[in-house]
N, C-alpha and C positions, 0 to 999 in steps of 0.2 A: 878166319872165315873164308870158306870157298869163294870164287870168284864169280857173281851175280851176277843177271839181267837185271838194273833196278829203276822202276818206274816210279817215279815222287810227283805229285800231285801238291798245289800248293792254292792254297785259297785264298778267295777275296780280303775276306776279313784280317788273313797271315800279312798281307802285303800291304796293306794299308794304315794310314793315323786314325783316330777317331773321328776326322774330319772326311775321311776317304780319299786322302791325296794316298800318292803312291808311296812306302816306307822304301827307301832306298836302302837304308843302314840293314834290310832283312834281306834285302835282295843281296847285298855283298855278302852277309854270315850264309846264306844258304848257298852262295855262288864258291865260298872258298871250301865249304863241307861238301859240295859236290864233286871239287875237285880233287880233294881228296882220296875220295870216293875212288876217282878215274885213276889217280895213284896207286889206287893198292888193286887195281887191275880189274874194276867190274864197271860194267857195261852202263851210263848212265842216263836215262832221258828225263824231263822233264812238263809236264801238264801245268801250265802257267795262268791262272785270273790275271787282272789287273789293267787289261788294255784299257777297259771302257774308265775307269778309275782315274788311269796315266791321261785318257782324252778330256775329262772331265778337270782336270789341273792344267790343262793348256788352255781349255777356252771355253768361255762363259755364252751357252748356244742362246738365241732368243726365245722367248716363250712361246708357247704354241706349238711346234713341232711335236708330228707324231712321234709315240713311243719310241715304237721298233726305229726310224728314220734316227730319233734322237741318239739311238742307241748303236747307231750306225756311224754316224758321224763322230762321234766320240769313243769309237774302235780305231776307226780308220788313223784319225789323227793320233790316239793315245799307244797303236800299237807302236808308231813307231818310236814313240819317247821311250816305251817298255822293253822291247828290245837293245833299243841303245844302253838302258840302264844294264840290263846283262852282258852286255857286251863288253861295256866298262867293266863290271865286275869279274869277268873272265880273264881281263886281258893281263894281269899278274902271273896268272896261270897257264899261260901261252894255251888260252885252248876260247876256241871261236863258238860264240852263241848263233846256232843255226832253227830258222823259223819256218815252222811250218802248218799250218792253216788249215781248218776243216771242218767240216759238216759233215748232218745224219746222212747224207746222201754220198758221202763219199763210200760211206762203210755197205752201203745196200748193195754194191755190187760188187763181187766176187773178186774180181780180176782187176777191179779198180781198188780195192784193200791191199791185195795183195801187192800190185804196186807202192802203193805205200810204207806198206811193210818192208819191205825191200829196201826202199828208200831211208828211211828209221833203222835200219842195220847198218846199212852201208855207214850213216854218220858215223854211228857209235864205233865202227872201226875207227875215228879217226881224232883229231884232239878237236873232239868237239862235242856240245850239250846240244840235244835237238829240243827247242822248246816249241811245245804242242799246246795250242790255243784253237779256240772255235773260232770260225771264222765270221765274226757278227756284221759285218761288213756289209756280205751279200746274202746271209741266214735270215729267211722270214718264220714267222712265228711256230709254223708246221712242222718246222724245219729245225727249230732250235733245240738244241740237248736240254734236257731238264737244269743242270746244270756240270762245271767241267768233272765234276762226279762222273756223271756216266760218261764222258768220252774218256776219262781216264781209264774207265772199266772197258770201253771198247777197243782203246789202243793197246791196252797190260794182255785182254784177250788175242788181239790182232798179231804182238810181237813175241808173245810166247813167253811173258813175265814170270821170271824166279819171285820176284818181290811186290808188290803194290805198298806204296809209304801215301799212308792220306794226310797232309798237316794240314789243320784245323787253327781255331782259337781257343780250343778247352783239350784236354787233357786226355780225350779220347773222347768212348759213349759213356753217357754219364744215366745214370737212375737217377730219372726225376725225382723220386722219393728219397731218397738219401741223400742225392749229391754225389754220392763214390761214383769212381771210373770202373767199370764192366771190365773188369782184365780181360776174358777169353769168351768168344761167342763162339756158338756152333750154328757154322755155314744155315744146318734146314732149322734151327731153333728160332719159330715164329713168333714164341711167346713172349721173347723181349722185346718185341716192338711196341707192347705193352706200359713197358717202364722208362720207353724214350721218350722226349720231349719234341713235339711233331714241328715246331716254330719254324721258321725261315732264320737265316745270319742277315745280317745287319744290311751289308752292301751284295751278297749273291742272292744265285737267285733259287738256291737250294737249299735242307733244313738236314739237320742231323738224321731224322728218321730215312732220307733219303737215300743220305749216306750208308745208313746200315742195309736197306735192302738192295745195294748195291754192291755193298762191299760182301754180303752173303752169298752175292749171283758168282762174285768173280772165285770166291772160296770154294765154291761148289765146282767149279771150273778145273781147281786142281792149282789155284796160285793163291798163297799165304798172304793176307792182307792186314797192316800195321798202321792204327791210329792214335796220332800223339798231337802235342800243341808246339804249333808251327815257331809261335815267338820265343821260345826259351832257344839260349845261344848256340849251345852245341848242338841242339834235337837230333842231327841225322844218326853222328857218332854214339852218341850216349843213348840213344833210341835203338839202335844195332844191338849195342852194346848191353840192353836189357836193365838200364840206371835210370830209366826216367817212367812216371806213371803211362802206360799206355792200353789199349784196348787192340788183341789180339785176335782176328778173325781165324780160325786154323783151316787149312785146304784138305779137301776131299782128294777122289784118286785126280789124276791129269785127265783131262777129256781131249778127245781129239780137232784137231784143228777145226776142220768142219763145225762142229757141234760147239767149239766155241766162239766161231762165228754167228751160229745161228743163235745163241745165248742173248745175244746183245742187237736182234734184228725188231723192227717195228715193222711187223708185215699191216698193208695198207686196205684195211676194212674184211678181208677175206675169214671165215673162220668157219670150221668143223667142229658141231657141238656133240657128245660124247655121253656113253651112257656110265651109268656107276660101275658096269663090271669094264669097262675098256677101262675106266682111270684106274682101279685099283691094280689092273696088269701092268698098265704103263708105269704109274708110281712105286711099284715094288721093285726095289734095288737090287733084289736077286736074281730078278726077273731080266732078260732082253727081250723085247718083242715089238712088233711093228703096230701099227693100228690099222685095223680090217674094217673094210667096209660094212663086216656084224656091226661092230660096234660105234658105230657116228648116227646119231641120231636126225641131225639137219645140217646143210650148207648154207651159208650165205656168202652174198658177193657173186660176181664173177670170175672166179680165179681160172687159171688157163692151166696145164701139166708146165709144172715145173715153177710154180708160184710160190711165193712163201704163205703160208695161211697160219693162222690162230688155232690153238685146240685150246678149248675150252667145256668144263664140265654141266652137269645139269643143269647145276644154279648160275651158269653164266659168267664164273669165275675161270681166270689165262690161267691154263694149268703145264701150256708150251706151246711150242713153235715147231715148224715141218714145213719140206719140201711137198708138195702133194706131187701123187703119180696120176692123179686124172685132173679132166677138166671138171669143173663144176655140175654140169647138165650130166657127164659120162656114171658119175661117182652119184648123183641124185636117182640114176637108176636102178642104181646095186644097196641103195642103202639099208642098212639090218639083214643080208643077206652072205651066207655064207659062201666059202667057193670062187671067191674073186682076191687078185692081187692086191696086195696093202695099198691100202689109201695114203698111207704116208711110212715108207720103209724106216727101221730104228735107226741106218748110218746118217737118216737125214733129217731127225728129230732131237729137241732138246727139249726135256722137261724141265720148268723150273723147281 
């Protein structure tokens, strides 16, 4: 096997007992398959649950306390049992578990990602795991990832992922009607979200169906995305290795940096509503083209030049995301008319 960028994603439900203490004995089998990993020379990071879990095994809070507060306090203190557990685990492997911390808001600005990014490489040059956790700490509700589902989708976007590995508790996506594992989804195929099971896991705070239109957005992106179950012994090696039931996202072409940055943005109330002939230009694949002030039927918000805004179709359905080239008021007096600069140029739009 060529030499990977590989991002692994590991979930609540993977790392924990039925009780929700934290499973140490998985944290060691996925700490020495990681190393391996760095052995045979591919680049490895890590998207880690389990803080709030590891807090919730240290100390028993009083009643009362708010949520998010509760949920703060038993990050705080559970991170640091979670990393030490890693760290233990690495330390056979002479290679250092390195922590790094974050929220939606890191990723919203440009040059504050990219720092990141940067930082996420640099590890990986070195004998070292960088494990990547939300940082629930100081995250208010606004603010919190759905769950590490999508930060894993916006780190794998951010650092230019060969790979995305999501381990789960089951086997992959499963047909609620049968039960089988879905081997191969196609990235735009909406129609099996149909046959998923929409439920939430046990102890996250995300549900399968989550996972798939997730794991669609980053395939679309141009990086191949692999789900399997996190607790069978070998998963990483024998999941490579194409020996264990799993469900197969397949990637589209590569998208550009840019654009897969703006994949995975939450722009903040702003949106430009669209008529049937601009989406059907936008959404056709053969097509490049920008979106013209012909075709936006309404603004809302106040967005300023150079804002991230929503595009959205008739019925009110996100159909993507764009840089706008005006301000709100500039672009509400050109609207449905031809003759004017794009309202949102193609190098700075993503359609989902």
């Amino acid at each position: 096997m060529k030499k990977q960028r590989i991002l692994i994603k590991v979930g609540t439900n993977v790392l924990t007992d039925a009780m929700g203490r934290l499973d140490r004995d998985i944290i060691i089998r996925l700490s020495g398959q990681m190393a391996t990993l760095k052995q045979q020379g591919h680049e490895v990071l890590l998207v880690s649950s389990g803080a709030v879990g590891a807090g919730k095994d240290q100390l028993a809070l009083r009643s009362g306390a708010d949520t998010v507060v509760q949920r703060q306090v038993y990050a705080s203190i559970g991170q640091i049992a979670l990393m030490g557990t890693y760290q233990q685990a690495l330390n056979p492997w002479n290679l250092h578990a390195a922590q790094v911390l974050a929220t939606k808001e890191d990723f919203r600005d440009r040059d504050h990602a990219h720092n990141m990014a940067a930082c996420l490489l640099a590890l990986c040059q070195q004998q070292v795991i960088p494990v990547i956790n939300e940082n629930d700490v100081i995250s208010i509700t606004e603010l919190m990832f759905t769950d590490n589902d999508e930060l894993a989708g916006l780190v794998a976007a951010l650092i230019q992922a060969d790979l995305l590995i999501i381990l789960s508790s089951v086997d992959g996506v499963l047909n609620q009607q049968t039960g089988d594992v879905i081997p191969l989804i196609d990235a735009d195929d909406e129609s099996v979200w149909e046959h998923v099971t929409p439920g939430k896991s046990t102890f996250g705070r995300g549900g399968m169906l989550t996972k798939l239109r997730i794991c669609q957005r980053i395939a679309r992106l141009g990086i191949p995305v692999l789900m399997a179950n996190g607790k069978r012994p070998d998963v990483l090696q024998d999941l490579l290795g194409g020996a264990i039931p799993h469900t197969r996202f397949e990637a589209k072409r590569k998208q550009r940096s840019l654009k897969r940055w703006l994949a995975f943005q939450a722009p903040r109330g702003y949106t430009m509503t669209i008529n049937p002939g601009a989406q059907a230009i936008l959404q056709d694949p053969k097509r490049i083209a920008s979106l013209l002030p012909v075709g936006v039927l309404r603004v809302d918000g106040g967005f300023k030049t150079g804002d991230l805004v929503t595009i959205c179709n008739a019925e009110g359905k996100e159909i993507g995301v764009g840089v706008s080239s005006y301000d709100a008021p500039a672009l509400q007096q050109c609207l449905g008319q031809q003759g004017h600069k794009a309202a949102i140029h193609y190098d700075y739009m993503f359609i989902f």
